[in-house]
C-alpha positions as CSV (number, residue, x, y, z in Angstrom):
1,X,20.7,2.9,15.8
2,X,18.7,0.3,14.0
3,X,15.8,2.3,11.6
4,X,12.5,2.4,13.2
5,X,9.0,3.9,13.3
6,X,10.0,6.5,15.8
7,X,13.3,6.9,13.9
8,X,11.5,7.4,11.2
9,X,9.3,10.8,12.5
10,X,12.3,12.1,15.1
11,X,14.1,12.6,11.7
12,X,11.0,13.8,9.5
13,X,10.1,16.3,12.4
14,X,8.9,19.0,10.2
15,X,7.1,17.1,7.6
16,X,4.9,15.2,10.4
17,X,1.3,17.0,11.6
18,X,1.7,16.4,15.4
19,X,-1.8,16.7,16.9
20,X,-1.0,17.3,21.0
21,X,-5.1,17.4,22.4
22,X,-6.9,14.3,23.2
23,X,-8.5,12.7,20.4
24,X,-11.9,10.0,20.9
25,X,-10.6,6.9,18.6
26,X,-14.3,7.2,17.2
27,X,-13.3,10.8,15.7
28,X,-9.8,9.4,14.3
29,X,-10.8,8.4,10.3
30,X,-12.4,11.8,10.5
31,X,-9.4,13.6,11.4
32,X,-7.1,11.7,9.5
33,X,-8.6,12.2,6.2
34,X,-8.4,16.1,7.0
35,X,-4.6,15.8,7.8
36,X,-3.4,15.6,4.4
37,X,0.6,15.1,5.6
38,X,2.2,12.4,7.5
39,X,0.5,12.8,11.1
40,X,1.0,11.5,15.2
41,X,-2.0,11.7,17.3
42,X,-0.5,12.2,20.8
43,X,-3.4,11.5,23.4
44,X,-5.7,9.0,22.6
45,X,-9.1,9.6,25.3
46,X,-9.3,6.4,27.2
47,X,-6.2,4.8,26.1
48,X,-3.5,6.5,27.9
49,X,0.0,5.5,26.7
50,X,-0.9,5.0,23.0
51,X,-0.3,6.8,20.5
52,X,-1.9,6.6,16.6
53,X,0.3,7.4,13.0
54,X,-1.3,7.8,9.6
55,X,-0.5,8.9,6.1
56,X,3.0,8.4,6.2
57,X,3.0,7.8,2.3
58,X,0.2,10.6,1.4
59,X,2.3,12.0,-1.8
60,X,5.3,12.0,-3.2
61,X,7.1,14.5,-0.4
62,X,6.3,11.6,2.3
63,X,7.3,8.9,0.0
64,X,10.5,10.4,-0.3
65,X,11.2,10.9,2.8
66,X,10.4,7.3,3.6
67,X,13.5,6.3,0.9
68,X,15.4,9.1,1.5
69,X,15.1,10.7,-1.9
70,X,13.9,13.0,-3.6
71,X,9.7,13.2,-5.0
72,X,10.6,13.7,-8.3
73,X,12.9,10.3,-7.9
74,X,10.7,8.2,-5.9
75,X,9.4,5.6,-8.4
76,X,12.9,4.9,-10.7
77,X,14.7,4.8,-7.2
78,X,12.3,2.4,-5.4
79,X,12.5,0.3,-8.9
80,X,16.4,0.6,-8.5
81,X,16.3,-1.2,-5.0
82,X,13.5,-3.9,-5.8
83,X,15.7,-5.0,-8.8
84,X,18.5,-5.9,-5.7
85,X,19.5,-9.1,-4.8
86,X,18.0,-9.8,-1.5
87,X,19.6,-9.0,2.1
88,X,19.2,-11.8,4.7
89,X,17.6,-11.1,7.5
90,X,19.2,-11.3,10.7
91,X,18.3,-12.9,13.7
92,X,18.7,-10.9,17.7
93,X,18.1,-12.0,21.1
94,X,15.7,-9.2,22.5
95,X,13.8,-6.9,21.0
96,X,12.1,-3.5,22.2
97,X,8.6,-4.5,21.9
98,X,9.0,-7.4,24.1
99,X,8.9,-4.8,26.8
100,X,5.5,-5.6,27.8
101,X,3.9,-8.9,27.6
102,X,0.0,-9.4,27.8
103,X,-0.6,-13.3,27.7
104,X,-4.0,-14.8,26.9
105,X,-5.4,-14.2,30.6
106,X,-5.1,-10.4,29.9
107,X,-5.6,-10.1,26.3
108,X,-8.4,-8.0,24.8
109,X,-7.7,-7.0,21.2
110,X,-11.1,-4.4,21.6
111,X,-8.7,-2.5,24.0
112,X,-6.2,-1.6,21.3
113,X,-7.4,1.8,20.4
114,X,-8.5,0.9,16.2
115,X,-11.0,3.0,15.1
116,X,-13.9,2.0,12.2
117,X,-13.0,3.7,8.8
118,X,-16.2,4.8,7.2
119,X,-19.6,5.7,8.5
120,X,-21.1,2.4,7.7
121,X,-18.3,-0.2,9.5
122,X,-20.1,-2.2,12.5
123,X,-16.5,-3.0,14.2
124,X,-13.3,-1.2,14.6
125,X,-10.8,-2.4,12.1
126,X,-7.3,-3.3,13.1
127,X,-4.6,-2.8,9.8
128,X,-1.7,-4.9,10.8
129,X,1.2,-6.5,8.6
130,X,1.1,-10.5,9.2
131,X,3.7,-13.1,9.2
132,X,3.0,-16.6,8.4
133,X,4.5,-19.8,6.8
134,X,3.8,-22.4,5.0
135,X,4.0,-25.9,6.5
136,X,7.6,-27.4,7.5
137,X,9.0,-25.1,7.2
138,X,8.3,-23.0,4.2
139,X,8.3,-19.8,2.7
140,X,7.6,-17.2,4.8
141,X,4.8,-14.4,3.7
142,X,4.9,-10.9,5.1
143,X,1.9,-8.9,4.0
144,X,-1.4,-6.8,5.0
145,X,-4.4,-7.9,6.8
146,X,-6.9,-6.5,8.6
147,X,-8.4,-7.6,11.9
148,X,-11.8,-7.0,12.9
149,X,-12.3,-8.1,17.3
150,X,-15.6,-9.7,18.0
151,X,-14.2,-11.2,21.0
152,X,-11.3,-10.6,23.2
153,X,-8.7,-12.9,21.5
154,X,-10.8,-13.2,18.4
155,X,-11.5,-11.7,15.0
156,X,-11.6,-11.9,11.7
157,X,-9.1,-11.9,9.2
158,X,-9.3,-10.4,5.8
159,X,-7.2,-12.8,3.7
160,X,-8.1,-11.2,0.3
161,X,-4.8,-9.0,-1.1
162,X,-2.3,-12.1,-1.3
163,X,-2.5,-15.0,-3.3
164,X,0.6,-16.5,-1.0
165,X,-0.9,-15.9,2.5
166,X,-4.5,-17.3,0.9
167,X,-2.1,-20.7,-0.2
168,X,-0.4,-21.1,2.8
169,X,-3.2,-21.0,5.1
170,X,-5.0,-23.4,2.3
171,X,-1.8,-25.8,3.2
172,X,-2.5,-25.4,6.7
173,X,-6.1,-26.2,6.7
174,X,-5.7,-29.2,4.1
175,X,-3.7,-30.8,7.0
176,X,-6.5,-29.7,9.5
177,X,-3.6,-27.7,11.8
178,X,-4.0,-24.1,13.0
179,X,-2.0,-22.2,10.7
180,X,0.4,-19.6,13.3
181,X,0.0,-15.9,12.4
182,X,2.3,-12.9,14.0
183,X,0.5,-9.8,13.2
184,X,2.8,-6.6,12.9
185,X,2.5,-3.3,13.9
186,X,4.7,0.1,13.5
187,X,7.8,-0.4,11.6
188,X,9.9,2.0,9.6
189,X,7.6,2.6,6.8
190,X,9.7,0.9,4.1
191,X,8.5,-2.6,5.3
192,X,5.1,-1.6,4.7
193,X,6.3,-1.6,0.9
194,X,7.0,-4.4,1.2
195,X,4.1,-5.8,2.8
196,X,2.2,-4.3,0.1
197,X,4.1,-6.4,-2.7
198,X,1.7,-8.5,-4.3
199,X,3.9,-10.0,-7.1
200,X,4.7,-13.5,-6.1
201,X,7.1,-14.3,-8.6
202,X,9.9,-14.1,-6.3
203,X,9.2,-16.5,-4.0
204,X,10.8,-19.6,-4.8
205,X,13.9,-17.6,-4.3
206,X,13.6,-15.3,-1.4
207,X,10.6,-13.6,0.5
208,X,9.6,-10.0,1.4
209,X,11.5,-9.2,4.0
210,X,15.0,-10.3,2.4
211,X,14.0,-6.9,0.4
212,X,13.7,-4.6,3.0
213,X,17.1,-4.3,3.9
214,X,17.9,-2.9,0.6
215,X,15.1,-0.2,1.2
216,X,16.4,1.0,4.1
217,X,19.8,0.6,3.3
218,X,20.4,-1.7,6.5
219,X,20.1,-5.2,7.6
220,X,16.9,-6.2,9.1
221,X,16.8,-7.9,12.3
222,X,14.0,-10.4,13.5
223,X,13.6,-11.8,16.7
224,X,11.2,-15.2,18.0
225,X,7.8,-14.5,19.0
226,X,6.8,-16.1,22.6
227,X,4.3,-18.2,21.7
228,X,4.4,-19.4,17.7
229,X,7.4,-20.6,16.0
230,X,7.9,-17.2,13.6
231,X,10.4,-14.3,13.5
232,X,9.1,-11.0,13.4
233,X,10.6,-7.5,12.6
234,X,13.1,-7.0,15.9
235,X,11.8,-3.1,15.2
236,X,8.2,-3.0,16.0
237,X,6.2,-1.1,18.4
238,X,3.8,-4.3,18.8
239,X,3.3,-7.5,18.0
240,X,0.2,-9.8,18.3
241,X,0.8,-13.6,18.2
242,X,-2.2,-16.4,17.4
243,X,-3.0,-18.8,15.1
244,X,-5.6,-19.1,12.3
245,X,-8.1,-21.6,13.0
246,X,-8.7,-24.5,10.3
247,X,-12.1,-24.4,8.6
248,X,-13.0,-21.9,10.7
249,X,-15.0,-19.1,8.7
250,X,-17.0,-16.1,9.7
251,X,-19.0,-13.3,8.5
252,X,-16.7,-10.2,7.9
253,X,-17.9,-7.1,8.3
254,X,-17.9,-4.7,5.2
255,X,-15.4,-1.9,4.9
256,X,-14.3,1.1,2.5
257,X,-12.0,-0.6,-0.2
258,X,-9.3,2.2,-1.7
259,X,-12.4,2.7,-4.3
260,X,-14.4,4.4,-1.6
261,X,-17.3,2.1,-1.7
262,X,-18.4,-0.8,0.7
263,X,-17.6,-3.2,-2.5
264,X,-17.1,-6.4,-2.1
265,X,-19.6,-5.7,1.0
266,X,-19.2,-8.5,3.5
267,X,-17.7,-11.9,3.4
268,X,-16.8,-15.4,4.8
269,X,-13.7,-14.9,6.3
270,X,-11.1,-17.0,8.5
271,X,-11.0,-16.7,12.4
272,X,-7.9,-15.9,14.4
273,X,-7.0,-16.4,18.1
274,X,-4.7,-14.2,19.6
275,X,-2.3,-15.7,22.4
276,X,0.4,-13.2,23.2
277,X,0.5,-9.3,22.8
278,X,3.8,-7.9,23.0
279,X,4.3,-3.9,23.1
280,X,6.3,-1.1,23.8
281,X,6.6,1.4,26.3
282,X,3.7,4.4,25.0
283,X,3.6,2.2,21.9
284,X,2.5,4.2,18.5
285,X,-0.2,2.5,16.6
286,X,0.3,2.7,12.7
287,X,-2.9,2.4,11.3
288,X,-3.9,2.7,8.0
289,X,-7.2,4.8,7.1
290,X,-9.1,3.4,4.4
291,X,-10.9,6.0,3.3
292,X,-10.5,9.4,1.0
293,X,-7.1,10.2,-0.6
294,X,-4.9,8.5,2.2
295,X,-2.4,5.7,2.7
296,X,-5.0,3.0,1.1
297,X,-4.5,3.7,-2.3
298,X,-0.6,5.2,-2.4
299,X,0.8,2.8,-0.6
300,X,-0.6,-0.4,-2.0
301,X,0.2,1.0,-5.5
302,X,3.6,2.5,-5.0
303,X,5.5,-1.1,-5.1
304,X,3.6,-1.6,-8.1
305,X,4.4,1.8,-9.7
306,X,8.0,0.8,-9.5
307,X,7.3,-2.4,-11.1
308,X,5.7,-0.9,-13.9
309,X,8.3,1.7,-14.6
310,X,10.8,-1.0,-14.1
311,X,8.8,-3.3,-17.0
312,X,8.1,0.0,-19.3
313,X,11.9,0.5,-19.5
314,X,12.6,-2.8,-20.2
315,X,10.2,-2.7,-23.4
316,X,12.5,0.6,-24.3
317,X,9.6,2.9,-24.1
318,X,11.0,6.4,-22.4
319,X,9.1,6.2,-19.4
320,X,9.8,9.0,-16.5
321,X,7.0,8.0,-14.0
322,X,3.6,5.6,-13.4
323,X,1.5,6.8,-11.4
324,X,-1.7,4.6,-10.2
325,X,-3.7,8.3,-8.8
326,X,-5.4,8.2,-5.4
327,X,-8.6,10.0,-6.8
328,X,-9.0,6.6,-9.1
329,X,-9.3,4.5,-6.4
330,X,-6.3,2.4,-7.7
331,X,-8.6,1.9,-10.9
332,X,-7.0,4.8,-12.9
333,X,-2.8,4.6,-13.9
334,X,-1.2,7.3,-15.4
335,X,1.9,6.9,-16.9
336,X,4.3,10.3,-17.8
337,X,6.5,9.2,-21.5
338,X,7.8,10.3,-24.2
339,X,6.4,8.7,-27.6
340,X,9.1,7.7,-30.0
341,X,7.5,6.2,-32.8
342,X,3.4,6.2,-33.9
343,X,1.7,3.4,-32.1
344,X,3.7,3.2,-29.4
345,X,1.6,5.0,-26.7
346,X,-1.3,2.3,-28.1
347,X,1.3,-0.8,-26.7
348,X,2.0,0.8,-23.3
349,X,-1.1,1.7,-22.8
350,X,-2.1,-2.0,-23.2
351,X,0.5,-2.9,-21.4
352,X,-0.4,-1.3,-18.0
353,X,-4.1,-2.4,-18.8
354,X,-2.9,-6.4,-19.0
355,X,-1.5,-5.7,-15.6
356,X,-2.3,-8.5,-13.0
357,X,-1.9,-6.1,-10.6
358,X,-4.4,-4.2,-9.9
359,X,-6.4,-5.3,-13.2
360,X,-6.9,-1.2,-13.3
361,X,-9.6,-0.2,-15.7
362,X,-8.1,3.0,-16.7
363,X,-4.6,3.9,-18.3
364,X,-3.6,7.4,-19.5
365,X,-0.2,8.5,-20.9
366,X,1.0,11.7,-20.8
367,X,3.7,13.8,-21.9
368,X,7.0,15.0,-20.4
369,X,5.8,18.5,-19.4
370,X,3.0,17.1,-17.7
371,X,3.0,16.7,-14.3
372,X,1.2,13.6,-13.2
373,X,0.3,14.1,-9.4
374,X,-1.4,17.2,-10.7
375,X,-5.5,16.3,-11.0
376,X,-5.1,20.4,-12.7
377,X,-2.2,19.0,-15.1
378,X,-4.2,15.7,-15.7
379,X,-7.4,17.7,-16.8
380,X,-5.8,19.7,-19.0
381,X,-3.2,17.3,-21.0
382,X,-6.9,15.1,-21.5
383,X,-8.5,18.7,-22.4
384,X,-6.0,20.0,-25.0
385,X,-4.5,17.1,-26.1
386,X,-7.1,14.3,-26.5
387,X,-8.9,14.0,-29.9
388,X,-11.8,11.4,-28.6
389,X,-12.3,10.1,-32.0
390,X,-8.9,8.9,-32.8
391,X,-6.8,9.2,-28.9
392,X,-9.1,6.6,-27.0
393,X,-10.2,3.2,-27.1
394,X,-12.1,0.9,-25.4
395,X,-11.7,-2.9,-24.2
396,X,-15.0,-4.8,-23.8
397,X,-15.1,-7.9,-20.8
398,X,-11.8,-7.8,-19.5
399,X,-10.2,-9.5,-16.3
400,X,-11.3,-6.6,-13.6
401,X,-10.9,-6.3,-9.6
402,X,-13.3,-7.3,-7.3
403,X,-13.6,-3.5,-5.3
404,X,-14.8,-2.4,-9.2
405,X,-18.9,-1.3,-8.3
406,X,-19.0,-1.8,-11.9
407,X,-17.1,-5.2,-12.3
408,X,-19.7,-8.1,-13.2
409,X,-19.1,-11.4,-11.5
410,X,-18.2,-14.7,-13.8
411,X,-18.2,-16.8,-11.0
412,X,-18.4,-17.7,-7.6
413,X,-15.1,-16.0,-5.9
414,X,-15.3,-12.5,-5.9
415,X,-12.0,-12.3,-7.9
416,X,-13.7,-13.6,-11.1
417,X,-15.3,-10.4,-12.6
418,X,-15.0,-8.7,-15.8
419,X,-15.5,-5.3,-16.6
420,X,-14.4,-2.9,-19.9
421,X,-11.3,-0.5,-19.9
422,X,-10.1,1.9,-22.0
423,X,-6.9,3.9,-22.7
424,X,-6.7,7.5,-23.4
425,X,-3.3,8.9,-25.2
426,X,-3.0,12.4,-24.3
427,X,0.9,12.6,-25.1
428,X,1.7,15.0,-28.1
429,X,2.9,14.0,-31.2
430,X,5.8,11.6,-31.3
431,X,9.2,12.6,-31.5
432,X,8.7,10.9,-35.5
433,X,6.5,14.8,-36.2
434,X,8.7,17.5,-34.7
435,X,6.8,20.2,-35.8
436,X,3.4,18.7,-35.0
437,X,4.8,18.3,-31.5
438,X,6.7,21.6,-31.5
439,X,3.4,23.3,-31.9
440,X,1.9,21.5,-28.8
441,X,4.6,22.5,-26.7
442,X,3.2,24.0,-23.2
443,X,3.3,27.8,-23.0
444,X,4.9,28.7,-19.4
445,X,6.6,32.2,-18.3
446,X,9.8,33.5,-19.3
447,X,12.3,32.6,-16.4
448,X,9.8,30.1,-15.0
449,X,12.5,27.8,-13.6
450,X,15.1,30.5,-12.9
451,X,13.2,32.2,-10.3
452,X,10.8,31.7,-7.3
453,X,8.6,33.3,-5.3
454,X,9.6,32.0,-2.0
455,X,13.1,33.9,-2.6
456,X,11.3,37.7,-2.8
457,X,9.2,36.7,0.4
């Protein structure tokens, strides 16, 4: 049996939050954001049928799970798999979403049950993974959007996170043709990595979904939409088919970027027209909440993670984990190494600043015994280990990210902003000063890895 959403929790029963009474879609964000595991609402007041999925990459435990490893293994072996050579995708004849078809007569993407994030959203938002291509043919992007409904069959489309879906619907309107647009919904949670991959460097060679396959450890089948000429994921629990209207632009409403504010605030946006809806039976809904702490900022940064690590080792620094930590918004990377030489924790640190992705503001380094999903751990490596004076520098006007509060604008899109950075080294000495870094080693109780708790209980 092919891998798929429901695949996905039948076999992660006990790590997923099933929540059995009815739930009003206006109190879902809420709920979500107290969940704090991987979580199924079950009854969905007014929409009977649906179901809605969050947070299946919360931490490191549900990442795991996702690649069938271990937490402590997550990054190196995600980097392992993205350094693959690509898997065709290949094409089927049916598919189970195309159980149900709602055609345009029907269609009323409001009766989805999406749910606004944060307090402040006028309209529910609708996080879907999109497929498009660019003219005659072309390369084929598969990445993250979100869909806000003003109409029945139309909404806007957020077309901010990838420079390749903003270029092929550029290519599309520069020939004054609707651009077609399958938008994606409830897959095995390894294609969402995937969706989230905002390196285009591999394009001219294969595209995101040739990479899946090597996630999941399976091919990937795709099957034809009705009423565009793209393939979709054979594996989803819905599909909505359209096109992007040329020239078209409206005002998007704000939302919660993974920074927690309403920055950039509202924008021009393209339009898009749904045509076809194509579901399963009691279909799930994976949506992603933007808000606190949840799928917004660990699953947009865990591709890049493994990127990093995967460029760290290449420039032979010893590297064990990066780490881009939900409570910094995406804005703060830590990075878990062991300093060889003096200066070298100044050129990693650099290094992960210069990232294009996400232009984060914030890199820390820290040592082997620390342990960097730990906000306790964190505190206390900065606390203890970090002389201000000499550990931490600072980078005035560099190349920032638009959901920065603090970013200032050097132009007219909101991608040209600058902000400072800085870098704070709060590894112990390097391995050049053994006794300087002896006497920093972490004091911890005899037998502390020999015994546990849970076996006295």
């Amino acid at each position: 049996m092919a891998k798929d959403l429901r695949s996905f929790l039948a076999l992660n029963e006990d790590l997923v939050l099933r929540v059995p009474k009815p739930v009003r879609r206006e109190d879902l964000s809420a709920l979500i954001v107290q969940a704090e595991r991987p979580v199924l609402f079950e009854r969905i007041d007014g929409h009977p049928g649906w179901r809605v999925a969050d947070l299946l990459f919360r931490d490191r435990i549900a990442q795991a799970a996702v690649l069938e490893t271990t937490p402590d293994k997550v990054t190196e072996v995600l980097a392992e798999r993205l350094a693959m050579p690509p898997r065709p995708t290949v094409r089927v004849d049916d598919a189970p979403h195309k159980a149900n078809r709602i055609g345009p007569e029907s269609l009323d993407l409001r009766e989805i049950p999406a749910f606004r994030h944060g307090a402040r959203d006028p309209l529910d938002a609708l996080i879907v993974m999109n497929v498009c291509r660019e003219p005659d043919g072309g390369a084929v992007n598969f990445s993250f959007t979100r869909l806000s409904p003003f109409e029945a069959r139309r909404a806007t489309m957020l077309i901010g996170s990838s420079p390749h879906q903003r270029s092929i619907l550029a290519a599309w309107e520069a020939r004054g043709e609707p651009m077609p647009m399958a938008c994606v919904v409830g897959t095995h949670p390894a294609y969402e990595i995937m969706a989230s991959y905002s390196v285009p460097d591999h394009l001219a060679e294969f595209g995101e979904l040739e990479l899946v396959g090597n996630l999941i450890g399976e091919d990937v089948g795709t099957v034809a939409c009705e009423t565009i000429p793209l393939d979709v994921p054979a594996h989803a629990e819905l599909v909505i088919e359209g096109h992007v209207l040329p020239g078209e632009r409206r005002e998007d409403p704000p939302g919660p970027s993974q920074a927690l504010y309403y920055v950039p605030g509202a924008s021009m946006q393209p339009v898009f027209e749904a045509s076809c809806l194509t579901m399963r039976d009691d279909p799930i809904l994976r949506q992603i909440d933007t808000l606190m702490y949840s799928d917004h900022q660990t699953l947009i940064s865990l591709p890049h993670e493994a990127l990093m690590l995967d460029r760290l080792r290449r420039q032979s620094h010893d590297a064990k984990d990066v780490f881009y930590v939900p409570w910094g918004g995406t804005l703060a990377c830590v990075v878990q190494v062991v300093p060889k030489t003096d200066g070298e924790v100044l050129s990693l640190l650099m290094t992960v600043l210069g990232e294009r992705w996400p232009n984060c503001k914030l890199a820390i380094a820290v040592d082997d015994d620390v342990d960097i999903g730990s906000a306790e751990d964190l505190v206390w490596s900065i606390s203890t280990r970090v002389d201000p004076t000499r550990d931490l520098f600072v980078v005035p006007d560099a190349k920032g990210h638009p959901i920065d509060p603090l970013a200032r604008a050097t132009g007219d899109s909101p991608r040209d902003v600058v902000t400072g950075k800085w870098g704070i080294d709060a590894t112990r000495p390097s391995l050049q000063h053994k006794a300087a870094r002896a006497r920093m080693d972490r004091t911890i109780p005899p037998g502390f890895d020999a015994v546990s708790l849970r076996d006295f209980l």
